[in-house]
N, C-alpha and C positions, 0 to 999 in steps of 0.2 A: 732466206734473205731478211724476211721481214725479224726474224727470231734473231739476227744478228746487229741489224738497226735498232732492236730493242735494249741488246747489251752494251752497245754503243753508246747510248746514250742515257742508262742507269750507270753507266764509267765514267761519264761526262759529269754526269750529276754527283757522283760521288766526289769527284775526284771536285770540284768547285766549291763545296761544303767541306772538304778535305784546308783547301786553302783558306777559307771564311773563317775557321777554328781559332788560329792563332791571334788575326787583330782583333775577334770576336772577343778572347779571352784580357789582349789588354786593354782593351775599353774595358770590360767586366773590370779591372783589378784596377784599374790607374783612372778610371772613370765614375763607374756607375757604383763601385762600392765605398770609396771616399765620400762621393755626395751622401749617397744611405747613410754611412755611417754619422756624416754634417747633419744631419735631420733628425737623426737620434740622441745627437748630444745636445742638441739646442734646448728641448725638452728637459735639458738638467744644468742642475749647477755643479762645475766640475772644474777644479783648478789644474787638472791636466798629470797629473804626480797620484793623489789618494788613489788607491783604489775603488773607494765608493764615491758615487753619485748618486746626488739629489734630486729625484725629482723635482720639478719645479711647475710643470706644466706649460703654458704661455708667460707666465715669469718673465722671460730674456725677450722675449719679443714684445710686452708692456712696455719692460724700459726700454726697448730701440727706441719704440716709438716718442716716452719721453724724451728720449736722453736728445738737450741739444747739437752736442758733439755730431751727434749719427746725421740729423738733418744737414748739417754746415759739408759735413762730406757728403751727401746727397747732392747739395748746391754746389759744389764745387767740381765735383764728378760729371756733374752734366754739362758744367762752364767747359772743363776740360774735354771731353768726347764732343760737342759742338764744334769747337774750336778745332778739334784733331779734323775733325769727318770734313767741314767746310773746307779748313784751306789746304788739307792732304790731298782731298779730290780735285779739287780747282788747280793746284800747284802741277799734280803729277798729272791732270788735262793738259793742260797750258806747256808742260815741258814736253812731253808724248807727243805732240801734234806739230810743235818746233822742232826736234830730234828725229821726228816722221819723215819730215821734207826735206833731209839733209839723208836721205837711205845711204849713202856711203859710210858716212860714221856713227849710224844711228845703234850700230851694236857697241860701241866706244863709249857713247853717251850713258845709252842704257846701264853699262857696266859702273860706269863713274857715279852715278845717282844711287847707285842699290848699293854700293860700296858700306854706307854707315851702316846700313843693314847687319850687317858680319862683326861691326864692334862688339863687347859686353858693354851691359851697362853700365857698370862701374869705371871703364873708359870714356862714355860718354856721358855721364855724368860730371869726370874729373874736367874734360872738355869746356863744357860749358859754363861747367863752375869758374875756370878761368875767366871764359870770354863775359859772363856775367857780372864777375868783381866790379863793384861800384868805386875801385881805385885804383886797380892796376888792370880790369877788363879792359879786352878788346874793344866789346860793343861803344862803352864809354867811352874810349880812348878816340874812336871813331866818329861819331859825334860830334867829339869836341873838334876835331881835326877839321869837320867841314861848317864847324860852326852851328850848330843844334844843340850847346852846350844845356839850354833850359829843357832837352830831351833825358838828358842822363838820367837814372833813378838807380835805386840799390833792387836787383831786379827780383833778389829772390828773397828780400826784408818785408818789399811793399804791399803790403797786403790788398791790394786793389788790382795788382797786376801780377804776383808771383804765379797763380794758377795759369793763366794765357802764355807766362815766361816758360813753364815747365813743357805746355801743351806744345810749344814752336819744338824744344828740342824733339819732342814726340813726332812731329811733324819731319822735322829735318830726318831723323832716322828712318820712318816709312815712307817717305813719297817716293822713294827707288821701286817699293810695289805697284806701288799706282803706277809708276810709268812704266812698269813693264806690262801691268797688266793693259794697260791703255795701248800700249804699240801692238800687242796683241792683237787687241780689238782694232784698231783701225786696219792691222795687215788684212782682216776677213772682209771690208770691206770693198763691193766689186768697184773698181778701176772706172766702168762705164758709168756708174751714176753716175761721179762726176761727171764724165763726159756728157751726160743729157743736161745736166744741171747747168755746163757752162753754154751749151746750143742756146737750153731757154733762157740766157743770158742772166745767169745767176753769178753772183758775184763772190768773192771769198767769204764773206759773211753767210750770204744767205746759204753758201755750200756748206758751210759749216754748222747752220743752223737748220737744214733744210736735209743735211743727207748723214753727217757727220755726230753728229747727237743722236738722232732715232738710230741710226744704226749702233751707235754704244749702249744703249741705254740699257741692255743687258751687262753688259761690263763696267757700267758705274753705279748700277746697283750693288752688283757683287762686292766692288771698293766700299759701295758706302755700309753692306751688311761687314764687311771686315772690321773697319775702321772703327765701325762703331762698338765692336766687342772688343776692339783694343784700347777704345778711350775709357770703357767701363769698367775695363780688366786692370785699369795703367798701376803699377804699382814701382816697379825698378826706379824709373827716372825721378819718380818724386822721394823717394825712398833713401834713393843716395843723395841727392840734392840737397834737400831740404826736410826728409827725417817727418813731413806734417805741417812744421810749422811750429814755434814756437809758443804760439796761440789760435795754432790749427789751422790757418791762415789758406797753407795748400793740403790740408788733410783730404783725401779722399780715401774711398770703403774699403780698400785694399790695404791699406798702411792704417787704417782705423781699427779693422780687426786682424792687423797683426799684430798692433799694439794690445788690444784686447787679450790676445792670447798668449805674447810670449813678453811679455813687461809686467802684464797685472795679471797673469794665470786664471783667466775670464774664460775656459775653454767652453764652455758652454754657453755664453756671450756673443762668443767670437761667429759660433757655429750656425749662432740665428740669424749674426750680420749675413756669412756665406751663404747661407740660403736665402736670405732677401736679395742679395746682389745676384743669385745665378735666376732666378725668378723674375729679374729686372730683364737680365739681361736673354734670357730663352722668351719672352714675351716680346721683345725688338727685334731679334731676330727672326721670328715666325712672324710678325708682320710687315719685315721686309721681305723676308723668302716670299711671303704669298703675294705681295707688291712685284717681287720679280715675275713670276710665275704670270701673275695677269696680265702686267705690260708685255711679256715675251710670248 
């Protein structure tokens, strides 16, 4: 018996590392060897075509660090993930917890909010560049209609506001995550707290703040670790929109070292921005992870 329990479960074990093989291999191939290889090119100057490559040493990562272009997309990158993380989590809170209370067609809702989700970008780009137009857009049109006309701007010219413009569409296509994942989290939580919370005569506020929050607060961390590798990552929406910017205006690190690579054949440029950007962004990430981890 015991000798049969033991082949039972070297079959179990085989057979688990059997299944592990395959995603094992394409993290290996579409993961961990693309970045290896991002870390080997950077160390050289390589216009992507020659055969040979130049060593260079820190070369490419001197001039990041000069180059003004690379800071302006640092700044603007972080304008942008702020702006995504804040009003994605608050927006898809606030919709989650309204769509919660209505359980009969809260699966209706859910579906309608995650819908932008499923567009390409290049649809939602074409979208908004509409609604954007500073002559024939919506947004303007709208504006003017209710008399806000000193609101109107040219939204993806103005260099004061084009990053925040781009971050909203960012927003509008992910907050269907957030609320799904937010109804999630409120369906786990138990029925009775409420009920004690309204005995000790707790009000919808204080339920809200008192039972409704602590009990997410694993669920909006995980929004905010997402959010935040998708504002760091954002590369589509600005991409098709607006190209950077004319005078870099909405350039962030994604569209700075595409440009890098596939306009000025900078391959070994491009490779040191990727690694400063995945170094940016696995450092926020582990100190949210371990932010979740302690609070839960």
């Amino acid at each position: 018996m015991e000798e049969m329990d033991k082949r039972i479960n070297k079959r179990r074990f085989n057979t688990t590392y059997l299944f592990l093989i395959a995603p094992l291999a394409i993290y290996t191939v579409f993961f961990v060897m693309p970045n290896v290889n991002s870390l080997i090119f950077s160390f050289y100057k390589w216009d992507g075509i020659a055969p040979a490559k130049v060593f260079v040493g820190f070369d490419n990562y001197i001039k990041m660090a000069n180059d003004p272009v690379f800071w302006k997309a640092i700044l603007n990158t972080v304008k942008y993930t702020v702006t995504l993380v804040v009003f994605q989590t608050l927006i898809g809170l606030l919709l989650a917890v309204l769509i919660f209370k209505t359980s009969k067609i809260h699966n209706f809702f859910r579906t309608l909010y995650f819908l932008p989700s499923v567009l390409s970008a290049v649809t939602v780009g074409l979208i908004w560049g509409f609604i954007y137009d500073p002559n024939m857009g919506a947004l303007n049109k709208f504006l003017e209609a209710i008399g806000l006309e000193n609101l109107t701007h040219s939204w993806l010219s103005d260099e004061k506001i084009v990053i925040y413009a781009l971050a909203f569409v960012h927003v509008w296509v992910g907050v269907g995550q957030s609320v799904v994942l937010f109804v999630a989290g409120l369906q786990n939580i138990p029925y009775e707290l409420y009920e004690s919370a309204r005995i000790d005569g707790a009000g919808p506020w204080k339920q809200f703040t008192r039972v409704t929050m602590p009990m997410l607060r694993s669920t909006t961390l995980i929004v905010l670790v997402l959010t935040t590798i998708g504002g760091f990552k954002c590369f589509d929406y600005v991409f098709v929109m607006t190209g950077g910017g004319a005078t870099h205006s909405s350039e962030v690190l994604s569209t700075f070292l595409y440009k890098e690579a596939y306009a000025y054949s900078e391959f070994g440029y491009s490779a040191a921005i990727s690694v400063t950007l995945l170094i940016i962004v696995s450092i926020i990430t582990v100190v949210q992870m371990r932010l979740l981890r302690k609070k839960t």
